[in-house]
Backbone bond lengths (Angstrom), bond angles and torsions (degrees), N, CA, C in turn:
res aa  C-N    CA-C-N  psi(-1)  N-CA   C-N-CA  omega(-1)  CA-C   N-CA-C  phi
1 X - - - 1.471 - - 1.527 111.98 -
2 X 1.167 129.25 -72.86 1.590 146.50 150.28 1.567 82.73 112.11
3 X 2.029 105.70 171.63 0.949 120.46 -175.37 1.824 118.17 -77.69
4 X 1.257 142.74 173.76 1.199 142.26 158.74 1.594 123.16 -26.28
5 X 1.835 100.16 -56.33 1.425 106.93 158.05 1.370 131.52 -63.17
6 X 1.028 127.12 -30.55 1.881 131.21 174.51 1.515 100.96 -75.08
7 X 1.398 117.20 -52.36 1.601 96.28 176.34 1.579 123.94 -68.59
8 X 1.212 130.20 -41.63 1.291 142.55 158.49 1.912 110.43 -30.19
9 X 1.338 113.31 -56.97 1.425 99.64 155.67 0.744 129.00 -82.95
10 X 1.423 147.52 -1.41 1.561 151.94 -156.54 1.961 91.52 -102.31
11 X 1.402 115.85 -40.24 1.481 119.20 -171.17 1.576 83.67 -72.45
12 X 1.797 117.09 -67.64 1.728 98.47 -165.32 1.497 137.27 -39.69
13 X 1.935 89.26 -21.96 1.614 103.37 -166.27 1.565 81.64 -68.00
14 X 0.895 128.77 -50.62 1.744 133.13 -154.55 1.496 104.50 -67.63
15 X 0.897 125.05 -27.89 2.182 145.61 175.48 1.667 88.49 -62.63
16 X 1.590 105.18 -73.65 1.444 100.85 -152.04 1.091 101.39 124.52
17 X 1.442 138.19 -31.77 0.936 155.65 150.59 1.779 137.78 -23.93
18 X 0.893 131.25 130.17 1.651 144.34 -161.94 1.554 95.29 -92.38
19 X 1.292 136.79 134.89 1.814 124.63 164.73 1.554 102.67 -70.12
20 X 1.502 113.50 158.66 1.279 102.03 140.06 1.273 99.19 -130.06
21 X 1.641 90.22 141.49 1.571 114.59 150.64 1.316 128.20 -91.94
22 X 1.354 104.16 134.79 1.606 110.62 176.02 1.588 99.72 -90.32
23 X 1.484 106.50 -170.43 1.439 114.85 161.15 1.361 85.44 -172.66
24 X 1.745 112.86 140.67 1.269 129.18 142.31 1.265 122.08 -138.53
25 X 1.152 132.73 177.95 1.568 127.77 -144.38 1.985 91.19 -106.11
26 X 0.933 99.57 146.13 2.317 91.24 -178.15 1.660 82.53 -96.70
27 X 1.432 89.84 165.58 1.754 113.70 -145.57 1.229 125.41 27.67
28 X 1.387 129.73 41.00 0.840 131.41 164.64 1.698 125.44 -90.97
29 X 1.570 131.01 98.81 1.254 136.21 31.99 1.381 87.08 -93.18
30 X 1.204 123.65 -34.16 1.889 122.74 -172.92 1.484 103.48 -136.58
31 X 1.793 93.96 169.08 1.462 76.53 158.28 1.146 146.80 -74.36
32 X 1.328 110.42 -40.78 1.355 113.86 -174.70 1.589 118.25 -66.73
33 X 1.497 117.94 -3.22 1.615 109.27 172.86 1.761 77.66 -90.50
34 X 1.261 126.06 -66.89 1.418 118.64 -159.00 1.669 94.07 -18.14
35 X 1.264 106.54 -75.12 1.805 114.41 -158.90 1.536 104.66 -44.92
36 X 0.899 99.89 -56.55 1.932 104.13 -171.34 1.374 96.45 -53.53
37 X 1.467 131.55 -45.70 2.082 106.20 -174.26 1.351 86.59 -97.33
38 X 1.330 152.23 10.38 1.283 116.76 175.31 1.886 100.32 -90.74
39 X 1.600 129.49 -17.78 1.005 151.16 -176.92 1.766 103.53 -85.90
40 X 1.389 101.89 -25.78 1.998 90.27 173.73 1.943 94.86 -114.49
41 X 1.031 119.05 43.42 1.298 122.18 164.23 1.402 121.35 -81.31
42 X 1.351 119.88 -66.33 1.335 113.69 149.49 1.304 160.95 -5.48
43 X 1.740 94.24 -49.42 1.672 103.84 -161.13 1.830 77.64 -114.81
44 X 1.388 125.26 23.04 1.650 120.75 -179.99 1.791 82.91 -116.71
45 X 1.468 129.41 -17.62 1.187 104.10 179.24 1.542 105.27 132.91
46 X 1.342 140.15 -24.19 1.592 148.41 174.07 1.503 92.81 -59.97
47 X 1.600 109.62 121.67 1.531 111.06 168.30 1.282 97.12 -93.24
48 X 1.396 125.74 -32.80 1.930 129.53 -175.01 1.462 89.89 -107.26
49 X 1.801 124.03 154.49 0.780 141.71 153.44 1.559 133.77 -107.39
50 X 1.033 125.45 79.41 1.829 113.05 -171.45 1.456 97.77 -64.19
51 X 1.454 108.90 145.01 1.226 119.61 155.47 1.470 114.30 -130.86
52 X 1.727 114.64 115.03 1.415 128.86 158.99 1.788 125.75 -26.93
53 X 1.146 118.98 87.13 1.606 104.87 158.82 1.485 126.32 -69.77
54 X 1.439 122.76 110.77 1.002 111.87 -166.78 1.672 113.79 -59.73
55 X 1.341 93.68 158.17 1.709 97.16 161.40 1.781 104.19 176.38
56 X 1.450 94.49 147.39 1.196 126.57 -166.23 1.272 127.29 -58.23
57 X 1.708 123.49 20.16 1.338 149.10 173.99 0.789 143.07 -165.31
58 X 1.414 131.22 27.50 1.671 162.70 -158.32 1.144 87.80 -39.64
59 X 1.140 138.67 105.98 1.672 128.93 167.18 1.685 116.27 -92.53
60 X 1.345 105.06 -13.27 1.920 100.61 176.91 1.638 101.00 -113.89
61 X 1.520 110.25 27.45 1.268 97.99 176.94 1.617 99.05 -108.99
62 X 1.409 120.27 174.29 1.263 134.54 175.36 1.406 104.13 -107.70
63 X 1.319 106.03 169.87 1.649 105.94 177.16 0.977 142.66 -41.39
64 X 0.810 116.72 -52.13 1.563 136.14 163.70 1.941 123.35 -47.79
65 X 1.149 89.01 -42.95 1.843 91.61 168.34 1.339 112.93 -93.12
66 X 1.657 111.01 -12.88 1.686 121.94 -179.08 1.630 94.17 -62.46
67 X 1.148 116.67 -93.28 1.433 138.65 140.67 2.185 108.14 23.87
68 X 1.733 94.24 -70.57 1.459 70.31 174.09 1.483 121.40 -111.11
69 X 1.079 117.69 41.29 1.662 139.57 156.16 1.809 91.70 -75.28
70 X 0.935 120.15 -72.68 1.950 139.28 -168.43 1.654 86.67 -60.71
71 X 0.881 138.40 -30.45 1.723 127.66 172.17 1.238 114.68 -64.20
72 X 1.336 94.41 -56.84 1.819 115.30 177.74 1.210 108.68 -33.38
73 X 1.610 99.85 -84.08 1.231 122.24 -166.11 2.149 105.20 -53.71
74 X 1.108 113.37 -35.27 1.577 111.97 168.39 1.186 110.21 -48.70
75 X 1.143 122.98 -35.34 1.737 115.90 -165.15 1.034 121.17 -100.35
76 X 2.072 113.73 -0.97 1.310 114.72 165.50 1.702 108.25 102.98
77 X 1.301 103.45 34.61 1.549 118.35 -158.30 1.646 83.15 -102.05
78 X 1.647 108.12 120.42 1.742 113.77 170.86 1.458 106.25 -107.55
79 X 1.398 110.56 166.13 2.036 100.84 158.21 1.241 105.73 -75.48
80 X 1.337 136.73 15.51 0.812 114.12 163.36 1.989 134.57 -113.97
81 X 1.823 72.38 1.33 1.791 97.44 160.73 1.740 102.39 -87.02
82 X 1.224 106.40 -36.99 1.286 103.13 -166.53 1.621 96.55 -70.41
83 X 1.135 145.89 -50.94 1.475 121.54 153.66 1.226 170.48 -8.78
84 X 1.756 89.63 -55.63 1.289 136.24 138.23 1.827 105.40 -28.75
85 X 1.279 101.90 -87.32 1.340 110.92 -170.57 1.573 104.92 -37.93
86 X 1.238 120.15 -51.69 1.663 117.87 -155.74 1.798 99.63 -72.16
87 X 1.541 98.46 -42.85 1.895 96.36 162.52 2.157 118.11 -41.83
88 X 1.855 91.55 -47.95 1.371 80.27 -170.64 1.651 105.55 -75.44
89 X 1.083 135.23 -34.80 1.773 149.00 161.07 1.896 104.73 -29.43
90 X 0.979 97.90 -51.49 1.743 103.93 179.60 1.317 123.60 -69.42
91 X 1.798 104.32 -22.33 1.886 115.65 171.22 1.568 98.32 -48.89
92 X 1.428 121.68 -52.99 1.618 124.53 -169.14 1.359 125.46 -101.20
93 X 1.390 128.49 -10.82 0.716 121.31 -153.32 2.097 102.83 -163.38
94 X 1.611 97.73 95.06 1.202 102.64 -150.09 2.048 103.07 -104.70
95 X 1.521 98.66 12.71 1.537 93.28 -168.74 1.596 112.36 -118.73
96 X 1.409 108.69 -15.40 1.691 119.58 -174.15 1.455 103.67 -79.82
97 X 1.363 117.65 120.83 1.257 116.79 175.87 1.395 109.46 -82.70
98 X 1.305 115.11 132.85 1.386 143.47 153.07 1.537 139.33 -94.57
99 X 1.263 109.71 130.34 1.407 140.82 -134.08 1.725 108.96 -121.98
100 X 1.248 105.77 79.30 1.909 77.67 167.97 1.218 100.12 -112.33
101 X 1.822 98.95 149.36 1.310 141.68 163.34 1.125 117.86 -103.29
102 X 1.307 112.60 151.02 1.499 131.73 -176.45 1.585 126.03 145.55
103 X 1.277 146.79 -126.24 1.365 139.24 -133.27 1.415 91.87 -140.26
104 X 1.309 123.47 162.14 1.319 139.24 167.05 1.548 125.29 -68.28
105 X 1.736 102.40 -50.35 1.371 125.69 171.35 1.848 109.95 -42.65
106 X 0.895 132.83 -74.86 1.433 116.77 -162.31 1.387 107.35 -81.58
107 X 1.088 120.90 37.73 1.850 124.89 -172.59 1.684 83.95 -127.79
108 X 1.374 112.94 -44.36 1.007 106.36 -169.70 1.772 112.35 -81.70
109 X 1.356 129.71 -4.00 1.192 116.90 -163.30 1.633 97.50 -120.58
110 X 1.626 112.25 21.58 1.308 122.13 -162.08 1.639 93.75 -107.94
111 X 0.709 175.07 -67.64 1.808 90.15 14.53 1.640 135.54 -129.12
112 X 1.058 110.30 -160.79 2.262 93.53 -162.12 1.210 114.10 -32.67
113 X 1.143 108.33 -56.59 2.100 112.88 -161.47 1.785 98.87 -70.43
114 X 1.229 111.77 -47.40 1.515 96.28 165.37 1.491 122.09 -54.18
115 X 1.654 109.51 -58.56 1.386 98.14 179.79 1.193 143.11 -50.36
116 X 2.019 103.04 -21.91 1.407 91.66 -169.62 1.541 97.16 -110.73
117 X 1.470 118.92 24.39 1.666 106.50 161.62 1.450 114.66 -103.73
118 X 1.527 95.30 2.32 2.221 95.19 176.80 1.571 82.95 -114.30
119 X 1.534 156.61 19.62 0.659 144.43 152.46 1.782 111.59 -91.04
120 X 1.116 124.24 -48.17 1.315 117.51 148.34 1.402 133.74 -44.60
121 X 1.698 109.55 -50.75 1.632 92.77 169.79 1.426 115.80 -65.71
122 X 1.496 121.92 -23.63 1.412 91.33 179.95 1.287 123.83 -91.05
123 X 1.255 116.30 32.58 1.537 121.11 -177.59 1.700 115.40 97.06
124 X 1.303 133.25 1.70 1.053 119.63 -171.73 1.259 124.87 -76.74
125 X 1.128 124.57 122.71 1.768 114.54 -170.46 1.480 106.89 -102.70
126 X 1.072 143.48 -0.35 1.301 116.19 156.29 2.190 108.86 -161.97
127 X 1.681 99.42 -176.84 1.486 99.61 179.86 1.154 108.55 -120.01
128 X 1.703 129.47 157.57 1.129 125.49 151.98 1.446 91.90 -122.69
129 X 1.224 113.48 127.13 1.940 102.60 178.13 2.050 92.33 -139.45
130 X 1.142 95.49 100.93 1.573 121.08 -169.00 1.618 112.47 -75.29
131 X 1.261 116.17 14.02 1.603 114.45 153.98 1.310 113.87 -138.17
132 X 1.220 127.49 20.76 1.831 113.58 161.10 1.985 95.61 -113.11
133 X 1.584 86.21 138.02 1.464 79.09 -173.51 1.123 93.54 -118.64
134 X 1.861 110.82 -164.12 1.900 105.64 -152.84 1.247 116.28 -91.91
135 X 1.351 119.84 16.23 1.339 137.92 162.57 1.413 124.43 -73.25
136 X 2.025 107.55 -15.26 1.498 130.04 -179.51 1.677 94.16 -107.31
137 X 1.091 110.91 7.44 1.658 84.97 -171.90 1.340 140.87 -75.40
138 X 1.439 128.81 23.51 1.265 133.80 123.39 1.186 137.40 -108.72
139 X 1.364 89.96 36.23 2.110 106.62 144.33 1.630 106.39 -97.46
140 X 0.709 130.97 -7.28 1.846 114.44 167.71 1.905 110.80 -177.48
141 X 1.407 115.41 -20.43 1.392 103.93 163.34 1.507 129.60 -74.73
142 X 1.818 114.65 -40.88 1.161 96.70 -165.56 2.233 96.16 -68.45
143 X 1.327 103.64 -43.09 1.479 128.57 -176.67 2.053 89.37 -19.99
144 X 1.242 111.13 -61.47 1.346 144.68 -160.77 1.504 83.02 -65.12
145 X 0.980 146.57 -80.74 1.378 146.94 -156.64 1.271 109.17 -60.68
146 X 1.702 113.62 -54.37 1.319 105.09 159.66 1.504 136.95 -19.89
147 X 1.187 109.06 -58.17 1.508 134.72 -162.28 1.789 91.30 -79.79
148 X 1.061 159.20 -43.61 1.366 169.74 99.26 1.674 106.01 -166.57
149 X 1.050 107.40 44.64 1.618 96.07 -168.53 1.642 92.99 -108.93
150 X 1.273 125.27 126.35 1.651 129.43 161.77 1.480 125.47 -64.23
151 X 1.653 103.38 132.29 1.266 125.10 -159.26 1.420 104.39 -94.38
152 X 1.272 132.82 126.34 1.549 128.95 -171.42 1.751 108.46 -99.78
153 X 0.848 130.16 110.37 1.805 94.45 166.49 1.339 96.34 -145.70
154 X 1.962 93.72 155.44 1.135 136.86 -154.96 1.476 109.63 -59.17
155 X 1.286 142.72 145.57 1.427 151.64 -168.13 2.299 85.66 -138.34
156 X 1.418 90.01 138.78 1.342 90.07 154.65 1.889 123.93 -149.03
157 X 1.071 127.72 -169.64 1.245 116.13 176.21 1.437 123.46 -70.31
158 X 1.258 123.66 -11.64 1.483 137.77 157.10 2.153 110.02 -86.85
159 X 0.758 95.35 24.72 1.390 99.56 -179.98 1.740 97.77 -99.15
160 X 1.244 109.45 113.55 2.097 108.03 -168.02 1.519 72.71 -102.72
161 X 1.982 75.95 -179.50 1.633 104.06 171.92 1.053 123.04 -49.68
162 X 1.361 126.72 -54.42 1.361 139.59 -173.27 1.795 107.79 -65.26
163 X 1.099 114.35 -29.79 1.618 122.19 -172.86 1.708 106.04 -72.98
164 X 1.243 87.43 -42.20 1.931 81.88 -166.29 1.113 127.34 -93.10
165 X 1.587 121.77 5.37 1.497 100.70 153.51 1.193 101.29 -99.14
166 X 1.035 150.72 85.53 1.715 176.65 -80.56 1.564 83.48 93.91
167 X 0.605 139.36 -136.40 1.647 147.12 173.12 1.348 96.67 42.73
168 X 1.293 99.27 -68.76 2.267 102.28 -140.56 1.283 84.46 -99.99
169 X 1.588 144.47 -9.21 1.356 124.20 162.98 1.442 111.70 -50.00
170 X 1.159 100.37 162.30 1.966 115.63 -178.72 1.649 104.97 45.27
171 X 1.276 130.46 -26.48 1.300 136.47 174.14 1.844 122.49 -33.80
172 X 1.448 138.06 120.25 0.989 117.20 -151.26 1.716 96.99 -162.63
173 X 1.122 96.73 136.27 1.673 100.14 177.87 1.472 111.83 104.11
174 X 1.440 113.71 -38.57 1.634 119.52 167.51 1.610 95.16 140.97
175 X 1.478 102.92 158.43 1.573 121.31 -140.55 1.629 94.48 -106.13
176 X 1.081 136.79 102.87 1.398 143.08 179.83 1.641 117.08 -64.47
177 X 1.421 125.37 64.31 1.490 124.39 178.61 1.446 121.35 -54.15
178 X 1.137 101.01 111.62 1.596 97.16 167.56 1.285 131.74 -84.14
179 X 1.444 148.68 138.32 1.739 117.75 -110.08 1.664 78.82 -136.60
180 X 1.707 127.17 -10.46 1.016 136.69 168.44 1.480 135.68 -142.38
181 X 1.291 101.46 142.47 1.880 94.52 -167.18 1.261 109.86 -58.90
182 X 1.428 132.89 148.05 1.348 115.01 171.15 1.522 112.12 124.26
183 X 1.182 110.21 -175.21 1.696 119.43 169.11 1.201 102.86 -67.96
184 X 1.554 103.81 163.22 1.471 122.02 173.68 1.872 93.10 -71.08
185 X 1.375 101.50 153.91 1.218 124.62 149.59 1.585 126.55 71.37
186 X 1.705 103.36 5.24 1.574 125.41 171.79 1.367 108.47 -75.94
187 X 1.115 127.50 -55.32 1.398 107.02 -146.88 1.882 93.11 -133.72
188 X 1.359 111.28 173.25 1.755 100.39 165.93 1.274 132.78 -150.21
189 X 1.381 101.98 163.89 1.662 92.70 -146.33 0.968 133.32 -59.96
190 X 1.344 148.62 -176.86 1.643 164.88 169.76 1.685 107.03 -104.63
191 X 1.684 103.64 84.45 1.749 70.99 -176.49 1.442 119.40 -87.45
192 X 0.979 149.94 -14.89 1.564 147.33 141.80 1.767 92.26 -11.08
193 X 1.119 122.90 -86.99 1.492 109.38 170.08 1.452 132.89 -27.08
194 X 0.870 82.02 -71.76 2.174 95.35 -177.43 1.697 98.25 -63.59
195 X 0.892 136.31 -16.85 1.767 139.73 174.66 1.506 93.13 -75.31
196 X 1.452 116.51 -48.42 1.573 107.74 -165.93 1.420 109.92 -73.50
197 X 1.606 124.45 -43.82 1.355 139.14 156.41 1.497 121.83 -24.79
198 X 1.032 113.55 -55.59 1.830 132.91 -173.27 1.134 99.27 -83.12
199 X 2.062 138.04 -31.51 1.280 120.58 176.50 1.618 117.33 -71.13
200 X 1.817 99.10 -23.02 1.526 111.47 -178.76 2.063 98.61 -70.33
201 X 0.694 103.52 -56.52 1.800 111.57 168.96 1.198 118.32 -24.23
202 X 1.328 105.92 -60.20 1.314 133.56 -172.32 1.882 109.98 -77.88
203 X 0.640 134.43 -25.00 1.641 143.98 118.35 1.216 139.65 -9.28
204 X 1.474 110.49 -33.77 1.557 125.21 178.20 1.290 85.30 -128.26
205 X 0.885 155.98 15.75 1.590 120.71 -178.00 1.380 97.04 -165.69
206 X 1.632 123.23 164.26 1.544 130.22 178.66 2.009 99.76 -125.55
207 X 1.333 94.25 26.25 1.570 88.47 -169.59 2.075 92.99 -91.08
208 X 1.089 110.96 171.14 1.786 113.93 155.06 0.607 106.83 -40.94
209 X 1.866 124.73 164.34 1.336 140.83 146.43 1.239 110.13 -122.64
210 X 1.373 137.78 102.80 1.155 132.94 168.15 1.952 113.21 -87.12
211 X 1.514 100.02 162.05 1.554 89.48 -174.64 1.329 101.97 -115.24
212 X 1.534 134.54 160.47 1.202 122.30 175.63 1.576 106.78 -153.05
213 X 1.707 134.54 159.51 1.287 126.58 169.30 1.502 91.95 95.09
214 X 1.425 105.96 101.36 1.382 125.93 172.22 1.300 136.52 100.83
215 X 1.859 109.78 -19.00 1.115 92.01 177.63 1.314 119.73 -107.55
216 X 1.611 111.21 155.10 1.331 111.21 -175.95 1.904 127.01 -136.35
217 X 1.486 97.76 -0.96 1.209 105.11 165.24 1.604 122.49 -126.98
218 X 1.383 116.74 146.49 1.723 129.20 -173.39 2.176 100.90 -30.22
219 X 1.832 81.72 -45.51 1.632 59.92 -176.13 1.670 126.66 -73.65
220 X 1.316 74.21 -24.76 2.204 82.55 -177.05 1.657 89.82 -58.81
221 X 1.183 126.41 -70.11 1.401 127.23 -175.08 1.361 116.01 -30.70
222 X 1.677 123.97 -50.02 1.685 133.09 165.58 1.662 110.49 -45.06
223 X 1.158 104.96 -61.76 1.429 108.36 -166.82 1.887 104.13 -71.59
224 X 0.926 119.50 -16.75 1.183 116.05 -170.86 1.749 100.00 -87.98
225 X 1.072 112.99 -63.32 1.896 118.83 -172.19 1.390 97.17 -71.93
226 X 1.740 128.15 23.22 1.425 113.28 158.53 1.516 93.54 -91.55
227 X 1.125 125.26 6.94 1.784 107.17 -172.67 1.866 98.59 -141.64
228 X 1.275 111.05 21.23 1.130 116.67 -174.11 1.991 121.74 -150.56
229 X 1.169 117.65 170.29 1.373 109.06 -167.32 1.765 113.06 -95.62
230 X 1.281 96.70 -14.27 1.799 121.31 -163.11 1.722 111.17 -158.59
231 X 1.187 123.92 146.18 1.277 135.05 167.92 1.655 114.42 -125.73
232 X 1.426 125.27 120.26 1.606 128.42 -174.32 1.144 113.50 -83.20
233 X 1.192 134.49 118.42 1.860 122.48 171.63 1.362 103.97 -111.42
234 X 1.344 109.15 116.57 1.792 121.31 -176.03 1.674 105.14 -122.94
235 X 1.182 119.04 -61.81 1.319 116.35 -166.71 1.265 111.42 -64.07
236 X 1.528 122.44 -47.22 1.238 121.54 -169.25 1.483 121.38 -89.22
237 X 1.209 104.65 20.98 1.794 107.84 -176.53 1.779 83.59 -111.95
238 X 1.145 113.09 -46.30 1.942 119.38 179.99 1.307 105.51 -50.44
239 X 1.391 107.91 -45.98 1.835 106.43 -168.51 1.446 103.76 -66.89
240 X 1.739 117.92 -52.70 1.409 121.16 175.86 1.293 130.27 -53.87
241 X 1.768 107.63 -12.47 1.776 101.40 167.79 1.704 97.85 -86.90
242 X 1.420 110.71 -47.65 1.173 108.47 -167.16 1.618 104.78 -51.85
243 X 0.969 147.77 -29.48 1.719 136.89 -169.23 1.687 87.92 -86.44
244 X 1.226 128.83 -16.93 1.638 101.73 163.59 1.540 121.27 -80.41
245 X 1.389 104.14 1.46 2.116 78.30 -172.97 1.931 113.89 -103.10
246 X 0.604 98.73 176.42 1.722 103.15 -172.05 1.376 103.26 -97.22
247 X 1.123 123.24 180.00 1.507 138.29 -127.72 2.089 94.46 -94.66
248 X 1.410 101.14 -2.00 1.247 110.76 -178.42 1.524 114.56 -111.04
249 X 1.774 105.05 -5.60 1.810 103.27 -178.49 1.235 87.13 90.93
250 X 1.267 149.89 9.48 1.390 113.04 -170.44 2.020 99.03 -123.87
251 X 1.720 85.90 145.30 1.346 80.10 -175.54 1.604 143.14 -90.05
252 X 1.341 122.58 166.21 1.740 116.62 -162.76 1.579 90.88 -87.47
253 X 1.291 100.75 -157.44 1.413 127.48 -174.12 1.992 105.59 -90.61
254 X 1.085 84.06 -13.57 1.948 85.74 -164.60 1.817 86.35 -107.37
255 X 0.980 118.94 -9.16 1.711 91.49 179.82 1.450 127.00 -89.36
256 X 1.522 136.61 -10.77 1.420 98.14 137.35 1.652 147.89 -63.85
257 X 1.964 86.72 -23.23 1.247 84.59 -176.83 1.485 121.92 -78.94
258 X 1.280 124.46 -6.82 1.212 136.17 170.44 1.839 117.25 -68.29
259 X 1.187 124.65 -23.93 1.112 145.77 167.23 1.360 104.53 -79.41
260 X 0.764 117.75 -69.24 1.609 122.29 171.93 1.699 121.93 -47.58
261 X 0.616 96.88 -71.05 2.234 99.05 145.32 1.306 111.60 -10.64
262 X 1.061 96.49 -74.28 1.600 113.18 -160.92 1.445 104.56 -71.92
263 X 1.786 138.02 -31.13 1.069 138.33 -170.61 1.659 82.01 -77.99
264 X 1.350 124.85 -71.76 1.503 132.43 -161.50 2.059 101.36 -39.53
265 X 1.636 121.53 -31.21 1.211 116.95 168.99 0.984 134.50 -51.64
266 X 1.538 104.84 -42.53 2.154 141.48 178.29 1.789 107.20 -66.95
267 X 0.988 93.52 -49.99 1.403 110.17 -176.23 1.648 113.53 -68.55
268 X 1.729 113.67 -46.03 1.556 105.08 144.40 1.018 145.11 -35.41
269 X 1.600 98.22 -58.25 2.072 114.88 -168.59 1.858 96.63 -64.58
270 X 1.419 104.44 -41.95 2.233 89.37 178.20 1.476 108.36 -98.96
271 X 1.890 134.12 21.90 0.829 120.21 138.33 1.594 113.85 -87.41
272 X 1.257 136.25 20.60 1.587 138.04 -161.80 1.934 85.78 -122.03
273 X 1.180 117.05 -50.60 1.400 122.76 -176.40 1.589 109.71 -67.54
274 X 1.808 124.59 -19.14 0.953 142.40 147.49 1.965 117.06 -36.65
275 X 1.278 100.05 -53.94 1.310 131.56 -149.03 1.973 98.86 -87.34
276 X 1.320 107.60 -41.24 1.268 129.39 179.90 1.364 106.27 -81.51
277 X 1.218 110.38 -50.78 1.805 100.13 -177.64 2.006 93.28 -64.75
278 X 0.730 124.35 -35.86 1.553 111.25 -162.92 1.446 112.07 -63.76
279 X 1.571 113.25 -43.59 1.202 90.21 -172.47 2.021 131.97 -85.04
């Protein structure tokens, strides 16, 4: 059968096709805009959805996702709103796999075995939780696998030989490359690089490779999922809500749809690389 995520790439592999993943942070500026674009994500073009758990020290995030973690969390955004949401996301829309990312800490003070059986009922198909590494993995991955939910973890350009099968053990659903050292959303990538990176990846393992950290335009997204299985857009979908709200955080009339824009752009540039590999 496989999970939401294995079929979701298993159909793109069959397209020709690159995924894209979005990511935005839940309650971010509120909930109820969070829900409304995380619910028109889909039909703008996101085959994967990350969703942000907020928390109060993002340490591999960059400003910009720092920023709307501290929104979130202002407006009273819990994991257990953020739950909420993926329950109300699943009323319509029962095939897009969903993804939360975020921290160890509030999984752990919830805690795991609870979290990850209301994370399953409400539809969640998999984790990326970017500070327990595979040296912890029965503190919340193998636990996580158990339960059938897929475990993501992070690969980066300092990731050597010796490091990564530690890495891609227990690893499941597809391998999240980060395409630059550093915070999300500073600097951007080289894909001639990150192509050579993901073929070394791709070497040990038959899982996805999605890329993530830096990119922010259709073309960066094209050139990148020619050497890769998936491309992540996090920073620049965060920055584009954030330039809609007013001097109070709060949002206009144009800020989902402005997010949504911008996914429907991403979602062009690797349906055009679609279009190019064919002929």
């Amino acid at each position: 059968m496989g999970t939401r995520i294995e079929k979701r790439f298993s159909a793109l592999r069959n397209e020709g096709r690159g995924a894209l993943v979005t990511f935005t942070t839940a309650g971010d500026p509120d909930y109820e805009t969070s829900l409304e674009l995380l619910k028109q994500l889909p039909g703008a073009g996101a085959d994967v959805v990350e969703l942000g758990m907020p928390f109060s020290d993002p340490m591999a995030d960059g400003p910009a996702i720092q920023a709307s973690s501290q929104r979130a969390l202002k407006s009273g955004q819990t994991m257990k709103k953020t739950l909420q949401m993926v329950r109300e996301f699943r009323k319509q829309d029962t095939d897009t796999p969903i993804v939360l990312m975020g921290y160890y800490n509030p999984i752990y003070v919830y805690p795991v075995q609870s979290f990850l059986a209301d994370c399953v009922e409400a539809g969640v198909d998999g984790l990326i939780v970017v500070d327990v590494p595979p040296e912890a993995d029965d503190e919340l991955c193998l636990p996580a696998l158990e339960a059938g939910l897929n475990f993501v973890r992070l690969a980066t350009p300092t990731t050597d030989a010796k490091r990564l099968p530690a890495v891609l053990t227990n690893t499941s659903g597809f391998v999240y490359y980060v395409s630059i050292a550093g915070i999300t959303g500073t600097k951007a990538p080289d894909a001639s690089e990150v192509h050579a990176h993901v073929a070394n990846i791709k070497k040990k393992t038959d899982l996805p490779v999605a890329v993530g950290f830096g990119v922010k335009t259709p073309e960066q997204a094209r050139a990148i999922a020619e050497g890769a299985d998936g491309v992540v857009v996090g920073s620049a979908l965060v920055e584009a809500l954030r330039s809609t709200l007013d001097e109070n955080g709060k949002p206009g009339k144009e800020t989902v749809g402005k997010v949504v824009t911008l996914v429907q752009g991403l979602a062009d540039g690797l349906a055009k690389r679609e279009t190019a590999a064919a002929k």
